[in-house]
N, C-alpha and C positions, 0 to 999 in steps of 0.2 A: 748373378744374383737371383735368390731362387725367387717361386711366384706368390704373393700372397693370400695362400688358398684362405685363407678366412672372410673373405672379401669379396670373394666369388660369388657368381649365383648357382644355380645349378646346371644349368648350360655348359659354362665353367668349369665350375668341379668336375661334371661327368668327361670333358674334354683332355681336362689334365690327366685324373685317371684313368683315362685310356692311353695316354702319354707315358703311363708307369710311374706317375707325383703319389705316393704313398701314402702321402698328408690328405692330398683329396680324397681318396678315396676313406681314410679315417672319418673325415671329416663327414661323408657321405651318410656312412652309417652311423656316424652318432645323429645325423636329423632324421634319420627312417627307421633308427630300430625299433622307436614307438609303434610306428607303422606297419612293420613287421609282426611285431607282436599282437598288434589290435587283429589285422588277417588270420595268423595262423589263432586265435581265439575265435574265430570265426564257425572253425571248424569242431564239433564235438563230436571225438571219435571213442567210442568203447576200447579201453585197451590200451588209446596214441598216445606219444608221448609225449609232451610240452617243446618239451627243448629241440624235440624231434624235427617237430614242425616248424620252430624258430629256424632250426637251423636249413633248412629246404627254402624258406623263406628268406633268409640270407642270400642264397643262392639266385634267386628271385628276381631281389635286389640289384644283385652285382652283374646278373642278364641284364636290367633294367638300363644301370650304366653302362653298357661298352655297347647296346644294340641301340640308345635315344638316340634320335635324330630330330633335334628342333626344326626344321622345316616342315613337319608333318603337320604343328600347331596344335599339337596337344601336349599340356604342361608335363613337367616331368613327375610330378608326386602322383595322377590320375594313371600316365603309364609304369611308374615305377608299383603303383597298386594293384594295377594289371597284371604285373609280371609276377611278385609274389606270390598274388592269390593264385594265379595259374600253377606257380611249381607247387607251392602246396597242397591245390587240388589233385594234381598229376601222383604225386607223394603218396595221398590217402586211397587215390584211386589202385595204383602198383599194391599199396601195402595188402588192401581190400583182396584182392583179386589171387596175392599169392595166399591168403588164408584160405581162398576159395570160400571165398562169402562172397553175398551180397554188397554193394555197396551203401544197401539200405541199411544196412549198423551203422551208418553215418549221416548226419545231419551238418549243410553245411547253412548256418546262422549268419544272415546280411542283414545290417540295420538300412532301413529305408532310405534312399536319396544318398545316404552319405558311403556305403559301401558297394565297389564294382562287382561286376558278375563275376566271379571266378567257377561258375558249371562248366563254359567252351573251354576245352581246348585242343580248338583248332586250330591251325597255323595261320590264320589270318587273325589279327589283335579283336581282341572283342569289341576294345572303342570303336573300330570300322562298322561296324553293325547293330546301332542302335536299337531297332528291330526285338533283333534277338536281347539284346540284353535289358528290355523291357519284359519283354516275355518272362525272360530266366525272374527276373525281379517280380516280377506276380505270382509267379509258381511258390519261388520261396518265400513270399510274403505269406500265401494261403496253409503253405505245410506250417511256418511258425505260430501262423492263427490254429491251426488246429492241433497243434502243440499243447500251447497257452490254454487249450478249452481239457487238457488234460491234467494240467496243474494246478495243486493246493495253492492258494494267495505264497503260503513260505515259499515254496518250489517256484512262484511267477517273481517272486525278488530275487531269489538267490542268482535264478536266470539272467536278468535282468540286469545286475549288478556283476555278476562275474561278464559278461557279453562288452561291459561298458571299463571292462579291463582291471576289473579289484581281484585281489589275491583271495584265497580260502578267507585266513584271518580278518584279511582288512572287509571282507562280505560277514563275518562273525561279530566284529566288533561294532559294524554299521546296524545293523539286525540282531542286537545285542541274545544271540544264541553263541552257545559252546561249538567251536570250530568242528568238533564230531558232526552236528546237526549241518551243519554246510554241507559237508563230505556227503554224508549220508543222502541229504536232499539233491545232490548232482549225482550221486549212481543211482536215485531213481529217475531222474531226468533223463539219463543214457538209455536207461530201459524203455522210458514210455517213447522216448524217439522212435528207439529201435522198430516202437510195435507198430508206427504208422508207416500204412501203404503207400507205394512210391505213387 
């Protein structure tokens, strides 16, 4: 009689699919592919591509389950957030790097308190070093404040609202502009990123 993955916790789930339950692991990513997607949104890259970084982000994920170890006493959604944002970062870092740029055409976007640091990646988990992932979180708070002091009010919504995981259109229809004007307002956002000093 097989096990009833819907009724699992995550502990659970991550255990069955590591057992090869099919279903768990389903079941897995339909609670985190939000979560997935709000990280790799994180990231505003010149160029990257969406699904690109979902899909790296997946990958993330599925580290997230087969490496958790609930004795360690950190939940599984905070390391499962860990682990995303690291393949992701790792992703844009490679991609960065064979273009032979800088990594400064990229901006990676953390909302305060509620998203982990994805800058380390180091082989020791970021959650082990609060320290640092204070740091990294003031760093990137101060580059987005100095961001925000380059942006027209349109360009500080469009921001704002695409970061908080709204489509082109559903940022258009909120902000009752023509979905061109969206677009347009986010490739100058990519620009004015790009032009601040690391």
């Amino acid at each position: 009689m097989g096990l009833d993955t819907g009724k699992m916790n995550e502990t659970e789930l991550c255990a069955a699919a590591k057992a090869g339950d099919s279903q768990a692991v389903e079941i897995l990513v339909s609670r985190y592919a939000k979560l997935v997607k709000t990280c790799a949104r994180a990231y505003f890259i010149a160029g990257a591509e969406s699904e690109d970084l979902i899909q790296e982000g997946m990958l993330g994920l599925w580290r997230a389950v087969v490496t958790f170890d609930p004795t360690r006493g950190v939940p599984f959604e905070a390391y499962a957030r860990t682990c995303i944002s690291r393949r992701i970062y790792s992703a844009v870092r490679d991609g960065a790097a064979m273009k032979h740029e800088p990594l400064n055409q990229s901006l990676p976007f953390e909302k305060p308190l509620f998203e982990d640091n994805a800058e380390s990646h180091h082989s020791t988990p970021v959650l082990s070093d609060p320290e640092a992932l204070v740091i990294s979180m003031e760093e990137q708070a101060e580059r987005l404040h100095r961001l925000r002091d380059l942006l027209s009010v349109f360009e500080a919504q469009v921001l704002s609202l695409y970061l908080n995981g709204f489509s082109y259109d559903e940022i258009a229809v909120r902000l009752h502009k023509p979905r061109k004007s969206v677009d347009n307002a986010m490739q100058r956002i990519r620009r004015k990123s790009a032009s601040i000093p690391p």
